[in-house]
SENUKOL-492384 format. One record per residue: x, y, z of N, C-alpha, C, CB in turn. Coordinates in steps of 0.02 Angstrom, whole numbers, plus 32768, in hexadecimal, padded with zeros to 4 digits. Glycine has a CB too. Layout:
N
nX  nY  nZ  caX  caY  caZ  cX  cY  cZ  cbX  cbY  cbZ
X  Y  Z  X  Y  Z  X  Y  Z  X  Y  Z
...
! end
This chain:
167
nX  nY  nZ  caX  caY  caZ  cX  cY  cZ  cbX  cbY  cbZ
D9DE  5211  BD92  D9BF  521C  BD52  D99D  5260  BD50  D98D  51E4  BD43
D973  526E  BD80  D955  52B4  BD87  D988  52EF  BD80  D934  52BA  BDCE
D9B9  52D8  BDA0  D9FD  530A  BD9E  DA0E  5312  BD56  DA44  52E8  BDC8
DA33  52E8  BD37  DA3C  52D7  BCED  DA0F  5304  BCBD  DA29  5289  BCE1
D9CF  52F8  BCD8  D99D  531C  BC8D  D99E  5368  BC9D  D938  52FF  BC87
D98F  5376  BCE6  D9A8  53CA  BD09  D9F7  53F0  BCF0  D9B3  53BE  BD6C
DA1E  53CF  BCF8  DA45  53E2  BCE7  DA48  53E7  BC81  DA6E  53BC  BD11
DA2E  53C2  BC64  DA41  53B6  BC16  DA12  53F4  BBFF  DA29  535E  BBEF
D9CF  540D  BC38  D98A  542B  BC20  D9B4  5483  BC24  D932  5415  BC66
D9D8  5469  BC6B  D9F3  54C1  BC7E  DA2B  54C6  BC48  DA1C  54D2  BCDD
DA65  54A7  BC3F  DA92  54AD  BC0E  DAA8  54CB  BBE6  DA91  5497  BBF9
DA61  54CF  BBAB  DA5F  54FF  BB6F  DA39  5521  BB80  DA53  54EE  BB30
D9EF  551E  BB92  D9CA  5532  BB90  D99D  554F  BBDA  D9BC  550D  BB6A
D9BB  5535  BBFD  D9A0  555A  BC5A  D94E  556A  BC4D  D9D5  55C4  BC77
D932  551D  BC29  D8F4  5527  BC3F  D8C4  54E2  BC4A  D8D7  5556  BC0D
D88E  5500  BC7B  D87A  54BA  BCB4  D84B  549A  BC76  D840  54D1  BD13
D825  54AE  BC50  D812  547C  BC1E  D82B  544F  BBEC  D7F7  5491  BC04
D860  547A  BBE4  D890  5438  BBBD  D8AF  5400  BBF5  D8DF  545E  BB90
D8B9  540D  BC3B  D8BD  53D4  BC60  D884  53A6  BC5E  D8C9  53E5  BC9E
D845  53C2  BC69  D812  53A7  BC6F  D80B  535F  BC1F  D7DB  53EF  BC74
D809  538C  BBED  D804  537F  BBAF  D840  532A  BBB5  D820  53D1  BB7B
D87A  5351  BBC0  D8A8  531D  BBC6  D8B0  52E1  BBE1  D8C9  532D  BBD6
D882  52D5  BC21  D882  52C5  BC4D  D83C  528B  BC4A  D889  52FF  BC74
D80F  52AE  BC1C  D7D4  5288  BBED  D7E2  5248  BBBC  D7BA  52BD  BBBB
D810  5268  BBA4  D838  5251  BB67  D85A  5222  BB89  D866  5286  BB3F
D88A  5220  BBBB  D8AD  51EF  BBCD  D87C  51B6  BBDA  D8D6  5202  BC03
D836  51B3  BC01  D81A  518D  BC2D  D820  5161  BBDC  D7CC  51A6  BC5F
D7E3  517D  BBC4  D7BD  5167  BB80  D7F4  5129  BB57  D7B2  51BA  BB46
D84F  5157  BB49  D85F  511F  BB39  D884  50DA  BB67  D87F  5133  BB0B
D88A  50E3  BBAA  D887  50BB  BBE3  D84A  5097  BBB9  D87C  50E0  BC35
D809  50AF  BBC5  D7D3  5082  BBD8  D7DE  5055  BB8C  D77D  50AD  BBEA
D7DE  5069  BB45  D7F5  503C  BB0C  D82A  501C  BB14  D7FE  5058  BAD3
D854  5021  BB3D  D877  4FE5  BB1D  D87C  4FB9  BB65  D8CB  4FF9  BAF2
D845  4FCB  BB8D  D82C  4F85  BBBE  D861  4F98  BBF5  D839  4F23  BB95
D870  4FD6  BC0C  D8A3  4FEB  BC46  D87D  5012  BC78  D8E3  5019  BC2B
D88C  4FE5  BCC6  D854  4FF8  BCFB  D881  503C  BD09  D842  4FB9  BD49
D8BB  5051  BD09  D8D7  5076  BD20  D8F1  50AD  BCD2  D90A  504E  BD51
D8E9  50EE  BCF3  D906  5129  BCC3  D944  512F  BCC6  D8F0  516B  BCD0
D97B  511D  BC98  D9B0  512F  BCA9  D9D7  516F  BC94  D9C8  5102  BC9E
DA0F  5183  BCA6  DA36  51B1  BC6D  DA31  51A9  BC29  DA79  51AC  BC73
DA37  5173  BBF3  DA3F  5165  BBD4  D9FC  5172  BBBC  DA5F  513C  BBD9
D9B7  516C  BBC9  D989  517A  BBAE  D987  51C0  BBAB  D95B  515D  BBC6
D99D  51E6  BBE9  D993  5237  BBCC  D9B1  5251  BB9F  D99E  5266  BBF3
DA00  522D  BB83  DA17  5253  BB57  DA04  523F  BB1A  DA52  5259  BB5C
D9EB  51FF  BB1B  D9C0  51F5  BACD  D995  5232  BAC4  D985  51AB  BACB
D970  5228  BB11  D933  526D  BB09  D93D  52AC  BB05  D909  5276  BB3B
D973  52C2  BAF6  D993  5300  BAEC  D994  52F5  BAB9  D9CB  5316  BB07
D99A  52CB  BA90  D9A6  52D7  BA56  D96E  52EB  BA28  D9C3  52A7  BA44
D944  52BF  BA46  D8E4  52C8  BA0E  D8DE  5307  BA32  D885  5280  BA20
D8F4  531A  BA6C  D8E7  5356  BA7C  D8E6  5385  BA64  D8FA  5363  BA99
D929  538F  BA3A  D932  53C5  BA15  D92F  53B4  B9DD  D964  53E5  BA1F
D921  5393  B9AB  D8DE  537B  B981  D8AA  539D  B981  D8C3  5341  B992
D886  5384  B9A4  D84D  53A7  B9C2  D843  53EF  B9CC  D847  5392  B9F9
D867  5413  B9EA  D876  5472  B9E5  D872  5485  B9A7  D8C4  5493  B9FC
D8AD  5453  B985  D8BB  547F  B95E  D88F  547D  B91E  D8FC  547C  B954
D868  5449  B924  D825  544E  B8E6  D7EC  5472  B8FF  D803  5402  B8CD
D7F0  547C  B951  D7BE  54B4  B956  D7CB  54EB  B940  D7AD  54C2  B98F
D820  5506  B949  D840  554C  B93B  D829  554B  B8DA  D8AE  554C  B955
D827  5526  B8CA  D83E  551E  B889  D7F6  5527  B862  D867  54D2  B87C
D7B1  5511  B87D  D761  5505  B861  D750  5518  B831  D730  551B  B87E
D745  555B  B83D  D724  5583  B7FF  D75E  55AC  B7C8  D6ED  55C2  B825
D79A  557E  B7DB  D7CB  55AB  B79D  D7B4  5583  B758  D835  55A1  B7AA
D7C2  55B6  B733  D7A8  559F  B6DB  D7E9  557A  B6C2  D795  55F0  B69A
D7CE  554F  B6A0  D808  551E  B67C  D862  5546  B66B  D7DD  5507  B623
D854  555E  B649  D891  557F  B644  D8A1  55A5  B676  D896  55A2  B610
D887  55AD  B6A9  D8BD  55C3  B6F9  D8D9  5572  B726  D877  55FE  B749
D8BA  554A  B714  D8CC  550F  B739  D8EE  54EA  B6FC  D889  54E7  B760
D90A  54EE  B6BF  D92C  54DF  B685  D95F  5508  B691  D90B  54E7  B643
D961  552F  B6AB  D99C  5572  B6AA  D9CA  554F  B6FF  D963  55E6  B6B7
D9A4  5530  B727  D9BD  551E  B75A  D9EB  54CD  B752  D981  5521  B789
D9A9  54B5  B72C  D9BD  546B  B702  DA17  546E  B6EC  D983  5466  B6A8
DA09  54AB  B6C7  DA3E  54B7  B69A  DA92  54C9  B6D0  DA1E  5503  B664
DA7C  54D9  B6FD  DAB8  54D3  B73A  DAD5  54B7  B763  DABA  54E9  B758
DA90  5490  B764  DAA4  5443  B789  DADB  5426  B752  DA53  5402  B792
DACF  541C  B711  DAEA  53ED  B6EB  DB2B  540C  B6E6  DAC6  53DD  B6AB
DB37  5454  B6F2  DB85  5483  B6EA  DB9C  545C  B715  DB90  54DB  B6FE
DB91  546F  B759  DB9F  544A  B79F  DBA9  53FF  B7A6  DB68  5456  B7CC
DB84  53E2  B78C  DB9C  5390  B785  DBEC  538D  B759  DB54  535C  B74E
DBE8  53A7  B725  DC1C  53A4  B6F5  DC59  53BE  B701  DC0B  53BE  B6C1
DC5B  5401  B726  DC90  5417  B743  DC91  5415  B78D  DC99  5451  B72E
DCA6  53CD  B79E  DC9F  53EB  B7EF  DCC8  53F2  B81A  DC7C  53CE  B814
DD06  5412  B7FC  DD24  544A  B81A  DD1F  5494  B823  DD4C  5446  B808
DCE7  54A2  B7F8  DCCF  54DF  B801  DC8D  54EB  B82B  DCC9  54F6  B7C4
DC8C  551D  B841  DC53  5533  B867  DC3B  5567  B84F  DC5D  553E  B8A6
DC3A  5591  B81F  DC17  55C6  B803  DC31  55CA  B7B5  DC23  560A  B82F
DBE7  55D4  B799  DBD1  55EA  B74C  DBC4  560D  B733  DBB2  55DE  B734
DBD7  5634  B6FC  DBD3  5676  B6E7  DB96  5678  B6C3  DC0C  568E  B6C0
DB70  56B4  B6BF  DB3A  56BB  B69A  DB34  568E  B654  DB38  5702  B68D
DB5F  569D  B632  DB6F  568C  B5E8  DB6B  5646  B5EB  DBB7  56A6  B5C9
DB8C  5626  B615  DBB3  55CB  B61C  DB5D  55B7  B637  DC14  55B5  B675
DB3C  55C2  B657  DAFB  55C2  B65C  DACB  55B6  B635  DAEF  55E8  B66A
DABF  560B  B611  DA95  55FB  B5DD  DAAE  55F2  B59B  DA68  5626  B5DA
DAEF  55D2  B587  DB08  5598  B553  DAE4  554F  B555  DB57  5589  B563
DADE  552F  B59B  DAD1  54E4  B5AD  DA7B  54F7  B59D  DAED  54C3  B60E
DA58  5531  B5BE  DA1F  5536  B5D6  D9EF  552F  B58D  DA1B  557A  B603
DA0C  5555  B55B  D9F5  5549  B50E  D9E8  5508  B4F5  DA26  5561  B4E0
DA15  54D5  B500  DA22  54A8  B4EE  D9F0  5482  B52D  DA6C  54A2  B4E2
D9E9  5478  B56A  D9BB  5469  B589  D975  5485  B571  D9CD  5477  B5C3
D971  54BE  B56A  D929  54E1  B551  D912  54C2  B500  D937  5542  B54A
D940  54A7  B4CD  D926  548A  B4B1  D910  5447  B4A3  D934  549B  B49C
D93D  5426  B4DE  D933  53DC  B4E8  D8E9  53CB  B51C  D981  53BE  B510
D8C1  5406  B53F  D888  53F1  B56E  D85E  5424  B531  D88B  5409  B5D5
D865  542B  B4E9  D847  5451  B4C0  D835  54A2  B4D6  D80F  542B  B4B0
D843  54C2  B4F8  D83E  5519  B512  D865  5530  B4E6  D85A  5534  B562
D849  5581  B4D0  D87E  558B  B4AB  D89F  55AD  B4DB  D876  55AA  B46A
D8D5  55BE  B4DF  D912  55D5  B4F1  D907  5622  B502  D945  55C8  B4B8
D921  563A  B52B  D914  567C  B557  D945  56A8  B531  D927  5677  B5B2
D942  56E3  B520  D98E  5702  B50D  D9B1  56FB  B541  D996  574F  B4F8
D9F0  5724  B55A  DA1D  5721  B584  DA0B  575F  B5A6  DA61  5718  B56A
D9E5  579A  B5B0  D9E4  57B4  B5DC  D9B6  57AC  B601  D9ED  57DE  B5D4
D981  5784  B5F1  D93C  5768  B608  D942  5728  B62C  D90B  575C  B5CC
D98C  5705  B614  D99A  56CA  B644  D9B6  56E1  B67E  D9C8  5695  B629
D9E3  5726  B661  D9EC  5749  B6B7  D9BB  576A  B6EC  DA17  5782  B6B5
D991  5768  B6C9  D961  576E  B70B  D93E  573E  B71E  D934  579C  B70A
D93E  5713  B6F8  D925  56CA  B727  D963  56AD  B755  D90C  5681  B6ED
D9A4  56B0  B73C  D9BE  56A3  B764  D9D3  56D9  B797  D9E2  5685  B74C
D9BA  5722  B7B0  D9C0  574D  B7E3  D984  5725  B803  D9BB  57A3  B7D2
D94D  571E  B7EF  D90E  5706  B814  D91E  56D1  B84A  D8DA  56E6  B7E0
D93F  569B  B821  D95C  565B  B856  D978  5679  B882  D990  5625  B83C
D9B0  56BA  B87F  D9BA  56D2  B8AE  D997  56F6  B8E1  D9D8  56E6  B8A0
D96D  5721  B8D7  D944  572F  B90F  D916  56FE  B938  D921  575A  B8FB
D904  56BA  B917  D8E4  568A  B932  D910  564E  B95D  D8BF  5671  B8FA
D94D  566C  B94A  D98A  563D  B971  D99F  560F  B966  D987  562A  B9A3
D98D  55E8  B923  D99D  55B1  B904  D9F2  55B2  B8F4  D96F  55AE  B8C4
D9F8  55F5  B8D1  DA42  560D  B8B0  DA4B  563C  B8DB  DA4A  5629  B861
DAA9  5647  B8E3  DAD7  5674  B8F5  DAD2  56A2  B8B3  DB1F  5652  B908
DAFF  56D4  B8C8  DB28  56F3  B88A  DB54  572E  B8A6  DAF3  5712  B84B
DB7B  5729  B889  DBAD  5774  B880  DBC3  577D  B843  DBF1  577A  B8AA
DBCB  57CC  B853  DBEE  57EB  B80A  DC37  57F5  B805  DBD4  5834  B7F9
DC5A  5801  B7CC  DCA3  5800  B7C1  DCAA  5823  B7AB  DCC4  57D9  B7A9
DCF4  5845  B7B4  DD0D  586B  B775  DD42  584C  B760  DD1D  58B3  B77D
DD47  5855  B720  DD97  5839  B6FE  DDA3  5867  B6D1  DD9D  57EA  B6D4
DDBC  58A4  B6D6  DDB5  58D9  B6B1  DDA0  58EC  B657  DDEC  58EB  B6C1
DDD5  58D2  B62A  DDC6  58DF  B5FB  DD88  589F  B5E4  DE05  58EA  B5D8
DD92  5869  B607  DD5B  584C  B604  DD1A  5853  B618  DD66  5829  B612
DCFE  588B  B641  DCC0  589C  B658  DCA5  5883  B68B  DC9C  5896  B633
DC85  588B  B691  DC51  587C  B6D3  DC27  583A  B6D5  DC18  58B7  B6D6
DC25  5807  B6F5  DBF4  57D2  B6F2  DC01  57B1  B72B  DBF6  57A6  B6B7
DBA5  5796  B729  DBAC  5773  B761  DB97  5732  B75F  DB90  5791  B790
DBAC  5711  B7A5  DBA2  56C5  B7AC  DB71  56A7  B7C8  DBCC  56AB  B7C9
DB76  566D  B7C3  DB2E  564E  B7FF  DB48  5607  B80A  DAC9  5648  B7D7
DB41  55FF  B866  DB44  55C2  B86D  DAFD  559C  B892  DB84  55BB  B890
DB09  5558  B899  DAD5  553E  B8B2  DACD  553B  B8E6  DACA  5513  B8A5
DA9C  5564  B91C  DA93  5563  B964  DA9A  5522  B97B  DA52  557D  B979
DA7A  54FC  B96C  DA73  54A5  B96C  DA89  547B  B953  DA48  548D  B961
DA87  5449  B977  DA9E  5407  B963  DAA1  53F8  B907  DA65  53D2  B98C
DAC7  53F0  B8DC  DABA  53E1  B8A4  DA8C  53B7  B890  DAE3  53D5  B890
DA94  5374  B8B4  DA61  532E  B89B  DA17  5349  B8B9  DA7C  52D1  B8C9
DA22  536F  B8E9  D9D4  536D  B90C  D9AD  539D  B8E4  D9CF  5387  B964
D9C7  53D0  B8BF  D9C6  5408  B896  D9A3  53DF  B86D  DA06  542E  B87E
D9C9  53AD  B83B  D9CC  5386  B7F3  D991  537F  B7F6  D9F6  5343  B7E5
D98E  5340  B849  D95E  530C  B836  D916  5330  B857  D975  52B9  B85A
D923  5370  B878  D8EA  539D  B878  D8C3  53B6  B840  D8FD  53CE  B894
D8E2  53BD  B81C  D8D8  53EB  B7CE  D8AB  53A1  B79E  D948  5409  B79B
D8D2  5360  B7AE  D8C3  532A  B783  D886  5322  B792  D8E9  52ED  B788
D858  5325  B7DC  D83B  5302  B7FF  D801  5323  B7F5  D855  52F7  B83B
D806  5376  B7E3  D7CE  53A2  B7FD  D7BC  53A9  B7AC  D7E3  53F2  B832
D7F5  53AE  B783  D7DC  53B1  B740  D7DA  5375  B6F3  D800  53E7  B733
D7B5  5377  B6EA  D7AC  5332  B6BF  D7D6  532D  B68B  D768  5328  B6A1
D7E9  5374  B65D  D7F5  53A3  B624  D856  5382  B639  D7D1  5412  B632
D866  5391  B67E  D8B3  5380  B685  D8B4  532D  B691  D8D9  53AE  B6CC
D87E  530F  B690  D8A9  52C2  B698  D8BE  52B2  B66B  D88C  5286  B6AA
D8A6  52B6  B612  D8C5  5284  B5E1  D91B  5299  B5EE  D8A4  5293  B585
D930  52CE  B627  D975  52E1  B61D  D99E  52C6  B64F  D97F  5328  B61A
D97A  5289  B66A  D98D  5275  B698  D9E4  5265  B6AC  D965  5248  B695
D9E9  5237  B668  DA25  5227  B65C  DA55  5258  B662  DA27  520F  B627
DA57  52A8  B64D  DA8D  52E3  B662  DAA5  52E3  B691  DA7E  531D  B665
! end
């Protein structure tokens, strides 16, 4: 089991507090549901609140419409999930429509691109740029993370995204 959470902690992330963290997490839900022993199976649950957990720390002090703008990619990503990357535009199309359903008003589109560059420097989002010639220049963004852990990060930390639960 110690092996298991070392290895899941180094994996993505090659760091000893998220073993630690992980490894917390496993006991805790061992100890609820009345199990003298930690198994595998508890750490990978605990990987999971794990990254839960990060990612509403990564996420804290963003203002509604940067975590509506993220909202808004999860729900791309659920819907198409054969795709792995979203274009600026396909983004902030859903994100409007999210921004008026948690009542925000709505960001223009070059102001949603810098909330969504921001996710990128904080590591939440990927991105690269394209060319398609006469079509221009634009770029994409995918989700560093887990989609559901993303979702139900976003659901969990902000009150404004639960009535959207159902998306």
């Amino acid at each position: 089991m110690i092996l298991t959470t070392a290895e899941l902690a180094a994996e993505e992330h090659g760091d000893a507090r998220r073993a630690v963290r992980l490894f917390r997490n496993a006991g805790e839900i061992a100890d609820e549901e009345g199990d003298e022993i930690v198994t595998a199976n508890h750490v990978f649950e605990a990987d999971e609140l794990v990254e839960v957990e990060l990612f509403i720390e990564m996420v804290k002090g963003t203002p509604l419409s940067g975590k509506s703008l993220l909202f808004a990619l999860t729900r791309l990503d659920r819907n198409n999930p054969e795709k792995e990357w979203f274009r600026t535009s396909e983004i902030h199309e859903v994100y409007q429509t999210v921004a008026r359903d948690v009542e925000v008003e709505p960001k223009r589109y070059n102001r949603a691109l810098e909330l969504l560059n921001k996710h990128v420097t904080t590591g939440v989002l990927e991105s690269k740029k394209k060319e398609r010639g006469d079509q221009g220049k634009f770029r994409s963004y995918s989700l560093q993370g887990d989609v559901e852990s993303t979702r139900t990060g976003l659901i969990n930390s902000t009150p404004e995204l639960q009535t959207l639960m159902g998306w």
